[in-house]
PDB file of N, CA, C and O in Angstrom:
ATOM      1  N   UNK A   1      11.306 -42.193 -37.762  1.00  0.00           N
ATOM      2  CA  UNK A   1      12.264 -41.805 -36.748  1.00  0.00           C
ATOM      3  C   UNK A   1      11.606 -41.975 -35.382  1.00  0.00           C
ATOM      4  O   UNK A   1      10.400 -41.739 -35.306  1.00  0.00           O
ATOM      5  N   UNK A   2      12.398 -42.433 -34.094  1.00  0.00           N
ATOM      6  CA  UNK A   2      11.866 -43.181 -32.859  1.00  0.00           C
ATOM      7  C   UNK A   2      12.952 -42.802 -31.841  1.00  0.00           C
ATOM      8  O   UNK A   2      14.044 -43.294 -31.558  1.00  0.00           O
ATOM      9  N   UNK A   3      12.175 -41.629 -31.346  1.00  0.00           N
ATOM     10  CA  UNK A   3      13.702 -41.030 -30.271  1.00  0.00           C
ATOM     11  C   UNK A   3      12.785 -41.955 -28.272  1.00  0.00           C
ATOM     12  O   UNK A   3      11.628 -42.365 -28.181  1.00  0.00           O
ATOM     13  N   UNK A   4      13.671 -41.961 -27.316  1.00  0.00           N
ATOM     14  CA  UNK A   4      13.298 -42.418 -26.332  1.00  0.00           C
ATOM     15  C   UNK A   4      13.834 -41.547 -25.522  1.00  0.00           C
ATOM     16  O   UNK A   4      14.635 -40.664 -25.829  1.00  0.00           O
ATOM     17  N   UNK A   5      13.311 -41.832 -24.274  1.00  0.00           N
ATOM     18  CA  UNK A   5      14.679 -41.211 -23.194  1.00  0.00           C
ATOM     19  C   UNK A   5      14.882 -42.601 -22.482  1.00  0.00           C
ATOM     20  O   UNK A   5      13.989 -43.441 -22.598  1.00  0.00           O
ATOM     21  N   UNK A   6      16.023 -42.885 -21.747  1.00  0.00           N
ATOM     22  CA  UNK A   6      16.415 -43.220 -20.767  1.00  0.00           C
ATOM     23  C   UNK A   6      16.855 -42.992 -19.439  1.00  0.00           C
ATOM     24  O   UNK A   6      17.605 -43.745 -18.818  1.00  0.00           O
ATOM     25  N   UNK A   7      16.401 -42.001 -19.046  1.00  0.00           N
ATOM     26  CA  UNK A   7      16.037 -41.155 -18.022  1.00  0.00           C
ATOM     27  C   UNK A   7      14.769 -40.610 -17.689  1.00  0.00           C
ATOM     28  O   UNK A   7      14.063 -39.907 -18.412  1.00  0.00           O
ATOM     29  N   UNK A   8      14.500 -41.067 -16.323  1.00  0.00           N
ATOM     30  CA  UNK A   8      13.169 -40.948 -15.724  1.00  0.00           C
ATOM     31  C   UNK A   8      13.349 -39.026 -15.405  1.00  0.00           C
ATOM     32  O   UNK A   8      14.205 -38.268 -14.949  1.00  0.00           O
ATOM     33  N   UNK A   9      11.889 -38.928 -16.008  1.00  0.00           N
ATOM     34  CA  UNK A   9      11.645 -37.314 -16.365  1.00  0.00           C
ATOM     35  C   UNK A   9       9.981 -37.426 -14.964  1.00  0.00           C
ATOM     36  O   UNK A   9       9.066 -38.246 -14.893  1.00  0.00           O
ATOM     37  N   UNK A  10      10.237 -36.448 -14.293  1.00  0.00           N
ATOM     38  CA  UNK A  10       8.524 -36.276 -14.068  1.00  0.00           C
ATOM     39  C   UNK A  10       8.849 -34.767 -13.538  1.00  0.00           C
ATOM     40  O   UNK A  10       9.552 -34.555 -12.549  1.00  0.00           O
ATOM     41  N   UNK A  11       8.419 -34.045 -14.097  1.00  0.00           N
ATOM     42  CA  UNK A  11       8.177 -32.337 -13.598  1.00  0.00           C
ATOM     43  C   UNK A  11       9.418 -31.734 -13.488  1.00  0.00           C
ATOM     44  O   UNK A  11       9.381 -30.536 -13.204  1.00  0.00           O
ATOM     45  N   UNK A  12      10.715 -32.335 -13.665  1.00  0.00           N
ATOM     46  CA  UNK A  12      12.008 -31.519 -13.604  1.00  0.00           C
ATOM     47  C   UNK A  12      13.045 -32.587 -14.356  1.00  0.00           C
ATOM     48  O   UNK A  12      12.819 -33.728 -14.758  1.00  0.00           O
ATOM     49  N   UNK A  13      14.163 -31.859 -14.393  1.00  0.00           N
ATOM     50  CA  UNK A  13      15.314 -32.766 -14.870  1.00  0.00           C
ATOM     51  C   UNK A  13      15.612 -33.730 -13.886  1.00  0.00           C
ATOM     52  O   UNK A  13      15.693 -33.653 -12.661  1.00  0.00           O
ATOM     53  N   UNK A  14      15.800 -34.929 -14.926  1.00  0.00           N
ATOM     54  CA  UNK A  14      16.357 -36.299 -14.010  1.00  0.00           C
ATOM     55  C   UNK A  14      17.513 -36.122 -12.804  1.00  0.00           C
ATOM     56  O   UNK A  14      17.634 -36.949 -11.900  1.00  0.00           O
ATOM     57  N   UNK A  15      18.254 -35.049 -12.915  1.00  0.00           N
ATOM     58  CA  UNK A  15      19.691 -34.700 -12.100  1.00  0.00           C
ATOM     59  C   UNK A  15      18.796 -34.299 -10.821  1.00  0.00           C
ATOM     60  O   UNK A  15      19.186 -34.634  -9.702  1.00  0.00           O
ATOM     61  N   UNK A  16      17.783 -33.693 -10.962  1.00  0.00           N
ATOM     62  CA  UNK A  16      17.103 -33.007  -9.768  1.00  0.00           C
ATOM     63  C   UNK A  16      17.003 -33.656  -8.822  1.00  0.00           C
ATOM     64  O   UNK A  16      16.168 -34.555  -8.927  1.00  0.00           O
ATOM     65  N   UNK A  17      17.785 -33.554  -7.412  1.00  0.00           N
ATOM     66  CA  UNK A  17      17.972 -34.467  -6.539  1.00  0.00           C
ATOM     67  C   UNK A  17      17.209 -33.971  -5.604  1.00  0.00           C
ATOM     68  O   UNK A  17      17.366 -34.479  -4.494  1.00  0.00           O
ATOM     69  N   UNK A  18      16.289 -32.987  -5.714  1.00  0.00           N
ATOM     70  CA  UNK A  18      15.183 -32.676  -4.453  1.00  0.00           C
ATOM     71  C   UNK A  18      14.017 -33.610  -4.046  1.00  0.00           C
ATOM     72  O   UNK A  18      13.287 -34.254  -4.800  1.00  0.00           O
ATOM     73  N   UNK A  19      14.001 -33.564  -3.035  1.00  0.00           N
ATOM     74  CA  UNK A  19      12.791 -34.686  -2.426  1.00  0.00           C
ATOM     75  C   UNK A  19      11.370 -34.412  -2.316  1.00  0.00           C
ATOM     76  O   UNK A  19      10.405 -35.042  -1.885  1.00  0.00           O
ATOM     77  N   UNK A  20      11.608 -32.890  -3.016  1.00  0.00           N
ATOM     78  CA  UNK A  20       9.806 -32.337  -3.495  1.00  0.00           C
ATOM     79  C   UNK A  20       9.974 -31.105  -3.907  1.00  0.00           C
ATOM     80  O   UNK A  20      10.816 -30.321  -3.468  1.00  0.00           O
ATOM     81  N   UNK A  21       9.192 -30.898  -4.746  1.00  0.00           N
ATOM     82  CA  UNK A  21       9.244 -29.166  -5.647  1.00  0.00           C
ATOM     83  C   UNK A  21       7.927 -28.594  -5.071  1.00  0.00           C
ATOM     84  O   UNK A  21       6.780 -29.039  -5.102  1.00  0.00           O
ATOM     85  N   UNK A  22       8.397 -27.578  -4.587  1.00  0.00           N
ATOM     86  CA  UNK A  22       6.956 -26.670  -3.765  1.00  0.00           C
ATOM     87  C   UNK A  22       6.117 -26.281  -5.109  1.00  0.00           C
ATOM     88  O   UNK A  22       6.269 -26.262  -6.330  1.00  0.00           O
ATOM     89  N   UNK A  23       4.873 -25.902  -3.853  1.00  0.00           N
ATOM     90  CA  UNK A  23       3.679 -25.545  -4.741  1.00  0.00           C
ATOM     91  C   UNK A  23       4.064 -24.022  -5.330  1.00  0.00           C
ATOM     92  O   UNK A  23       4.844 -23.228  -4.802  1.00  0.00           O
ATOM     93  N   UNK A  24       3.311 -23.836  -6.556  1.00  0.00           N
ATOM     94  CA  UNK A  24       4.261 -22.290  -7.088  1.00  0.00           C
ATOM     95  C   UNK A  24       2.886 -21.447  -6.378  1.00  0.00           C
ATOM     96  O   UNK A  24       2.918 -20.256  -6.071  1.00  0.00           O
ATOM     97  N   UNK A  25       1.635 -22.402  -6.190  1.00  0.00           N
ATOM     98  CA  UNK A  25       0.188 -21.352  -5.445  1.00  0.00           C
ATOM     99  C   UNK A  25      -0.568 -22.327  -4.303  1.00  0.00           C
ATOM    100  O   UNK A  25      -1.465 -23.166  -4.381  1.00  0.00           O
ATOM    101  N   UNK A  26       0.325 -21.740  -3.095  1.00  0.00           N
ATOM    102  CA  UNK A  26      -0.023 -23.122  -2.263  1.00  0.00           C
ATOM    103  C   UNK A  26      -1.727 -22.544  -2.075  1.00  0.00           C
ATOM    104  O   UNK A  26      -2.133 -21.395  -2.248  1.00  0.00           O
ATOM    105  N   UNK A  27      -2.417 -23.613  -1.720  1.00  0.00           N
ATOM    106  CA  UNK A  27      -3.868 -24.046  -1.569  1.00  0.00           C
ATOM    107  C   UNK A  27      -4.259 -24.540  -0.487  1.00  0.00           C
ATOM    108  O   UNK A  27      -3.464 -25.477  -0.411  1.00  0.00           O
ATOM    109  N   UNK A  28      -5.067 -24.637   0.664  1.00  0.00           N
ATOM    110  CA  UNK A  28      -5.295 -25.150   1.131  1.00  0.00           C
ATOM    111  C   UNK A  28      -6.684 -25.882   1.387  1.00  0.00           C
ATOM    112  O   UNK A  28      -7.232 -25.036   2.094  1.00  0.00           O
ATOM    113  N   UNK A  29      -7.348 -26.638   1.293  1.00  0.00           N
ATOM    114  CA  UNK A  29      -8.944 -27.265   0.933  1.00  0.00           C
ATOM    115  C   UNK A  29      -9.186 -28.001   2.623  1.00  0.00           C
ATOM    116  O   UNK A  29      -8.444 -28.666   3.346  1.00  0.00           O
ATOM    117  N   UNK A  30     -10.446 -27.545   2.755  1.00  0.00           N
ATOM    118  CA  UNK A  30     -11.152 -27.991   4.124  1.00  0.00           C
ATOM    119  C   UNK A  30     -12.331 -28.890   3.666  1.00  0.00           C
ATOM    120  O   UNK A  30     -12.735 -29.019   2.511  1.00  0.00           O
ATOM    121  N   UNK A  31     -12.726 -29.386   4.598  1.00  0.00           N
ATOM    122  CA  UNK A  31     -14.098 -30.419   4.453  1.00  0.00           C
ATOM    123  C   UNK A  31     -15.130 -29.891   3.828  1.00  0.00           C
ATOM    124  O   UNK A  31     -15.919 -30.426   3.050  1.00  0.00           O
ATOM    125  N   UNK A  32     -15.047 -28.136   4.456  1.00  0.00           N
ATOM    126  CA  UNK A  32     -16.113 -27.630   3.839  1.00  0.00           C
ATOM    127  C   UNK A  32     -16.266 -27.400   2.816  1.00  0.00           C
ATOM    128  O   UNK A  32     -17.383 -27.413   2.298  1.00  0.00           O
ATOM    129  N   UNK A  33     -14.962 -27.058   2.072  1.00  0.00           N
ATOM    130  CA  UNK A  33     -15.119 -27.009   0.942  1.00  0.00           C
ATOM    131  C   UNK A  33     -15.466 -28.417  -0.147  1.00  0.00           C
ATOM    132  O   UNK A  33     -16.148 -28.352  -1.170  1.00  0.00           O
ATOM    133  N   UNK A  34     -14.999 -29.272   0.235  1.00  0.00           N
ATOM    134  CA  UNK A  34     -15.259 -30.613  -0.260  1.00  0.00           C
ATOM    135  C   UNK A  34     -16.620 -31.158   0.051  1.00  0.00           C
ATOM    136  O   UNK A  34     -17.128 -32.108  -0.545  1.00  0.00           O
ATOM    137  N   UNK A  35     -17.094 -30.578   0.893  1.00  0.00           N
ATOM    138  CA  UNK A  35     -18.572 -30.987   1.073  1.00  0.00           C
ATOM    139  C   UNK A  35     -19.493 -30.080  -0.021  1.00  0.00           C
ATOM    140  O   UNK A  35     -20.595 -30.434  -0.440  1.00  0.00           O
ATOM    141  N   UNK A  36     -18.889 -29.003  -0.338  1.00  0.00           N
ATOM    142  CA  UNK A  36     -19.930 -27.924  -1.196  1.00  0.00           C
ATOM    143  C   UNK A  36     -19.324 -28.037  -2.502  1.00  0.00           C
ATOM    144  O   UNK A  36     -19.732 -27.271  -3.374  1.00  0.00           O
ATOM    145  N   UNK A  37     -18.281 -28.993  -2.818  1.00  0.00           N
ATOM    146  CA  UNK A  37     -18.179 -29.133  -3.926  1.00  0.00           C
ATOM    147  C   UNK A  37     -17.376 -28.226  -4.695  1.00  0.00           C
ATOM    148  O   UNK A  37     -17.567 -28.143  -5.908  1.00  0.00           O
ATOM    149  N   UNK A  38     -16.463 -27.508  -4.099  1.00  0.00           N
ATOM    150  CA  UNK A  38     -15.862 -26.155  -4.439  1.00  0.00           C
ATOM    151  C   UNK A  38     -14.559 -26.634  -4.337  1.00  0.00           C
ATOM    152  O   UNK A  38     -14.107 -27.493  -3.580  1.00  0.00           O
ATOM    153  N   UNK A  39     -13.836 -25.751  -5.477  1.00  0.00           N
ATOM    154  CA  UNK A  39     -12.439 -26.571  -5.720  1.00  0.00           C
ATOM    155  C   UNK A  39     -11.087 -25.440  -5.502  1.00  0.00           C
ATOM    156  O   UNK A  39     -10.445 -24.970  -6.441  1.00  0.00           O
ATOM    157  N   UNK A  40     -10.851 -25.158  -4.110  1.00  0.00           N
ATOM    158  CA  UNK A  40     -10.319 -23.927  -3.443  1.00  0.00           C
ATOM    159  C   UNK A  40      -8.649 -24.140  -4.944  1.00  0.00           C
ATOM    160  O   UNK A  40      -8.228 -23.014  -5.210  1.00  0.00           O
ATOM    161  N   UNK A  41      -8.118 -24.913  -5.488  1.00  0.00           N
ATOM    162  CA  UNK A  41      -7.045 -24.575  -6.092  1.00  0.00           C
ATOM    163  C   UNK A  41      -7.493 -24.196  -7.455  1.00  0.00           C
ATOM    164  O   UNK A  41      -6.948 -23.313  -8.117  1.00  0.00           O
ATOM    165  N   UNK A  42      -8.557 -24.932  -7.863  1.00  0.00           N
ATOM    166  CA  UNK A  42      -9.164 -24.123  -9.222  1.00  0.00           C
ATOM    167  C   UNK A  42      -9.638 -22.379  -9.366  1.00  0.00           C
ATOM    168  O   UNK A  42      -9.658 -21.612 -10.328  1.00  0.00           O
ATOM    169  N   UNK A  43      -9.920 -22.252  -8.203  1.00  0.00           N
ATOM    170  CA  UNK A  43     -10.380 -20.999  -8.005  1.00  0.00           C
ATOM    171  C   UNK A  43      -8.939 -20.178  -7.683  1.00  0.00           C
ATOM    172  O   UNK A  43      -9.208 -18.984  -7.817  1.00  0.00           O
ATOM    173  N   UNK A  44      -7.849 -20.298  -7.399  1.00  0.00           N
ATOM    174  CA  UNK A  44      -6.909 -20.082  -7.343  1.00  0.00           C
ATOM    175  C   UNK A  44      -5.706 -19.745  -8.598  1.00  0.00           C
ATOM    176  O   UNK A  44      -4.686 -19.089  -8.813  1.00  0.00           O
ATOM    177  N   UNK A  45      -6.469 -20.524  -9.099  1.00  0.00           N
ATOM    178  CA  UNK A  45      -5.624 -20.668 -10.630  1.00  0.00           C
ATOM    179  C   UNK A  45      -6.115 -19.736 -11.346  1.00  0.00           C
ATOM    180  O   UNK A  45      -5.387 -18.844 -11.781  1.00  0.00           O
ATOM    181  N   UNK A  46      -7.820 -19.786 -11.666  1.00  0.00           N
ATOM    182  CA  UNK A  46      -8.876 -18.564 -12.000  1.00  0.00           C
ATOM    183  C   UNK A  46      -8.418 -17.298 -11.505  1.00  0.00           C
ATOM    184  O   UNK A  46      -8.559 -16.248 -12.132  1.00  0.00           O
ATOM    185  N   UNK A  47      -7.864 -17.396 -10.375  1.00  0.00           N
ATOM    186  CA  UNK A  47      -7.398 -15.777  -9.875  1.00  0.00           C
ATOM    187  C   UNK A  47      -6.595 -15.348 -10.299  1.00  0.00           C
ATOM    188  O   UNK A  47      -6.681 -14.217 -10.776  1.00  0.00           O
ATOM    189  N   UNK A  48      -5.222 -16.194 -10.321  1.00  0.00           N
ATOM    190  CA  UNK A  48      -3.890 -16.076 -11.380  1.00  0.00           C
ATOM    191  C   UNK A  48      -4.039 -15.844 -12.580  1.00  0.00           C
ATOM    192  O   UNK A  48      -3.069 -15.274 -13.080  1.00  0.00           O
ATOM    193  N   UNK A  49      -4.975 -16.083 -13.338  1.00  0.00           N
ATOM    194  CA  UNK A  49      -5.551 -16.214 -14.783  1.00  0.00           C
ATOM    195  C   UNK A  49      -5.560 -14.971 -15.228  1.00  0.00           C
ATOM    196  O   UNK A  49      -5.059 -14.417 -16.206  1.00  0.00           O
ATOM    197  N   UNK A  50      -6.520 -14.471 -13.931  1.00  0.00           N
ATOM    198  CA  UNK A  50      -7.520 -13.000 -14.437  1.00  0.00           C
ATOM    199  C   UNK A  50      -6.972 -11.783 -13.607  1.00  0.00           C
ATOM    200  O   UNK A  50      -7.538 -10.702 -13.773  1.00  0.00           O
ATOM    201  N   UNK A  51      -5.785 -11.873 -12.616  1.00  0.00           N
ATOM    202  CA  UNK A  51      -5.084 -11.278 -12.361  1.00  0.00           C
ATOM    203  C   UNK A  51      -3.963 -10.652 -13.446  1.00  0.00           C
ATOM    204  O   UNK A  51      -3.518  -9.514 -13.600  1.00  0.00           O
ATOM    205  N   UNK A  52      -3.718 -11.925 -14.120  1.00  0.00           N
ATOM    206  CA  UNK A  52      -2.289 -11.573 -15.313  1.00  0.00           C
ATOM    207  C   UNK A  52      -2.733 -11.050 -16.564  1.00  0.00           C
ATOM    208  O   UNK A  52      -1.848 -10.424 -17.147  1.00  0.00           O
ATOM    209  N   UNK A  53      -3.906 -11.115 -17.202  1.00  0.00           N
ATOM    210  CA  UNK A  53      -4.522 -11.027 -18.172  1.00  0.00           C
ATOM    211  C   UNK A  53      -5.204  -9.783 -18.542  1.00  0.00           C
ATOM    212  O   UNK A  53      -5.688  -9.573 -19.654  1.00  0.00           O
ATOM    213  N   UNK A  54      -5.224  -8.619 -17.127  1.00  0.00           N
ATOM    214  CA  UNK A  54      -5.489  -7.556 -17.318  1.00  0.00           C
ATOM    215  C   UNK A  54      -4.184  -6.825 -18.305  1.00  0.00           C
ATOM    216  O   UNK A  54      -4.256  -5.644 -18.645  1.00  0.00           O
TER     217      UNK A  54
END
């Protein structure tokens, strides 16, 4: 059995006529952080993680 779609899918339904879906944990990353190698939305996500999990 071989199902397809014919409708282009990426992150929402094909009907979705918006021209961008906001961030659900906006982030913002500076040089500095990219210079030290630190990944300001990973650490963000880590917070969400261990915030909900209590």
């Amino acid at each position: 059995m071989l199902s397809i779609s014919n409708r282009y899918w990426q992150d929402s339904q094909p009907w979705d006529n918006r021209l961008w879906i906001p961030m659900d944990i906006p982030v913002e990353m500076t040089f500095e952080d990219y210079a030290a190698g630190r990944d300001p939305a990973l650490e963000a996500i880590f917070q969400v993680i261990e915030s909900t999990s209590r």
